[in-house]
C-alpha positions as CSV (number, residue, x, y, z in Angstrom):
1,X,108.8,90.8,70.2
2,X,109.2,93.8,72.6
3,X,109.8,97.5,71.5
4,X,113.8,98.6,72.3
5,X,112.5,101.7,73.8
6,X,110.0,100.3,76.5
7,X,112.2,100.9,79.1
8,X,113.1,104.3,78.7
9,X,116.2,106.0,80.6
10,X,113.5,107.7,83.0
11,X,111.9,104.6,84.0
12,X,115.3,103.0,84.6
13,X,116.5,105.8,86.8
14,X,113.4,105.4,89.2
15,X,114.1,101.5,89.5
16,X,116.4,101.7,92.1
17,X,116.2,98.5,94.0
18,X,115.2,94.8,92.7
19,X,114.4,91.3,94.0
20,X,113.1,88.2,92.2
21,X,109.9,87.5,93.5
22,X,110.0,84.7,96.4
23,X,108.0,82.2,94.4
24,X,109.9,82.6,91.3
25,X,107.1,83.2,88.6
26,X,107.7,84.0,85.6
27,X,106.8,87.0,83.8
28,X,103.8,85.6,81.4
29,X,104.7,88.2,78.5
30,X,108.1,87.9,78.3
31,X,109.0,84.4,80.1
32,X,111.7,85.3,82.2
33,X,111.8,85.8,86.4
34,X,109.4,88.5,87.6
35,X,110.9,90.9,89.7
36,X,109.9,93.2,92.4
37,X,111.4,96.8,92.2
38,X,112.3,99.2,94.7
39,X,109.9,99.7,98.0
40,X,108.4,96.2,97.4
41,X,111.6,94.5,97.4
42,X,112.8,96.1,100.5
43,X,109.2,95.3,102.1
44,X,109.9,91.2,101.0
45,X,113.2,91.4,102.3
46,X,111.9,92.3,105.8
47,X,109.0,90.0,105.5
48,X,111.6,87.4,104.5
49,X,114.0,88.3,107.6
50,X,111.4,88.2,110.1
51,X,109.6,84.9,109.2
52,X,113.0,83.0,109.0
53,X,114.4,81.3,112.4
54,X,117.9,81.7,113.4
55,X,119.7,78.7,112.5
56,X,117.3,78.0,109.4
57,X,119.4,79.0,107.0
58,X,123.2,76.9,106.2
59,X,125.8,79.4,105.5
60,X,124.5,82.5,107.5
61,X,123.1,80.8,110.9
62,X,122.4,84.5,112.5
63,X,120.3,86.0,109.8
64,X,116.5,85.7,111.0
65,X,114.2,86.4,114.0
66,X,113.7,85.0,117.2
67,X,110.1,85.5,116.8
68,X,108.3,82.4,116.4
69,X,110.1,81.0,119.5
70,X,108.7,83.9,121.6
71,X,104.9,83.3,120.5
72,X,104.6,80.8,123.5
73,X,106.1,82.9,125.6
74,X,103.4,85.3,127.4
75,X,102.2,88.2,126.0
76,X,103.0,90.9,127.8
77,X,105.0,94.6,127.3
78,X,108.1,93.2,128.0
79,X,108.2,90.6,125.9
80,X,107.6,92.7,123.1
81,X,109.9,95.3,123.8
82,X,112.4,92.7,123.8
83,X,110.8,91.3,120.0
84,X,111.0,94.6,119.0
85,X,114.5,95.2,120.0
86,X,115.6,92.0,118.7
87,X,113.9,92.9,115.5
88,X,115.3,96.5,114.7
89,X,118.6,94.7,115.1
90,X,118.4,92.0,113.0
91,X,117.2,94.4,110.3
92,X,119.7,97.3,110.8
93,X,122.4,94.7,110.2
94,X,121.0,92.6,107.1
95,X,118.7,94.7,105.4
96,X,120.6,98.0,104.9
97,X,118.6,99.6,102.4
98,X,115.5,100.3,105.0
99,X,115.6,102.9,107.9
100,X,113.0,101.3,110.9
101,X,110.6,103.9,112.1
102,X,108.1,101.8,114.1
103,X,107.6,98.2,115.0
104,X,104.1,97.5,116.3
105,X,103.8,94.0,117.5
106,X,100.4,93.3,118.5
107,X,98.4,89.7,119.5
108,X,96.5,88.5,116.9
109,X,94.0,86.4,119.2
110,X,95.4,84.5,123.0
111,X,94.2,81.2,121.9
112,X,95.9,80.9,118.5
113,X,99.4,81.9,119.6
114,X,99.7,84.4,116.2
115,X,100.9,87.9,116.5
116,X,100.7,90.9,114.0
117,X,103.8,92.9,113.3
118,X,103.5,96.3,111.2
119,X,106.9,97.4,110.2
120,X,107.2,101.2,109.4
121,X,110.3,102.2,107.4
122,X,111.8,104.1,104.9
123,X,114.4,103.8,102.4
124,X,117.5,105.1,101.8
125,X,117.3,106.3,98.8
126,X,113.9,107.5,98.6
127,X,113.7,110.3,100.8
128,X,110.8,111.8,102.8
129,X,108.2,108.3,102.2
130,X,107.2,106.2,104.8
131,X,105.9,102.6,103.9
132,X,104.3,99.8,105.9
133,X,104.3,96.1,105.8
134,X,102.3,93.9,107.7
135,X,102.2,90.5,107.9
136,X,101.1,87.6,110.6
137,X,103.6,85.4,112.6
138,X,101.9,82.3,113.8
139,X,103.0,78.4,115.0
140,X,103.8,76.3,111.9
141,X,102.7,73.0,113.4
């Protein structure tokens, strides 16, 4: 049984955005979803944007990257200026919450056609914090 007053008014007013977890695991004390809260949930939101393809999902065609197409492209300035435009797009309209500082897009190796994106941003609603996610984009197949 859990105590009425483990979630205080304090610790409620700090949670200020939450996401289920993308794997959908359960919480093993209580049994029900576990959630991520605030800058994690923004930071699997734009891990979740990026690694989608346009067209991948039914009902909102638009809402993903471009950025697995481009890793046989070649590697070069331009083309990722252009994957960093493209990004800070797609983010600024479909994940509100965050404020994009810095994109770095960098090649993980030539031969394995992988690159590593660091995303800098900050959020709304927390003021004066910077956070980073980083995560690798490589072929599926």
């Amino acid at each position: 049984m859990s105590r009425a007053d483990k979630n205080t008014l304090e610790q409620k007013k700090r949670e200020i955005y939450s996401d289920f977890l993308n794997n959908f695991d359960q919480n093993p004390f209580t049994g029900v979803l576990a959630r991520v809260t605030n800058e994690e949930s923004v930071a699997q939101s734009l891990k979740n944007i990026t690694l989608t393809n346009r067209g991948e999902r039914f009902y909102n065609s638009n809402k993903g990257s471009r950025i697995r197409s481009s890793l046989f492209e070649l590697f070069d300035s331009g083309m990722f200026d252009a994957i960093k435009i493209e990004l800070q797009d797609t983010y600024r309209y479909y994940e509100p919450r965050a404020i994009i500082n810095d994109i770095i897009i960098q090649p993980d190796t030539l031969d394995l056609n992988s690159l590593n994106v660091s995303i800098i941003f900050s959020i709304i609603n927390i003021p004066g914090q910077n956070f980073q996610v980083s995560l690798n984009v490589q072929r599926i197949r």
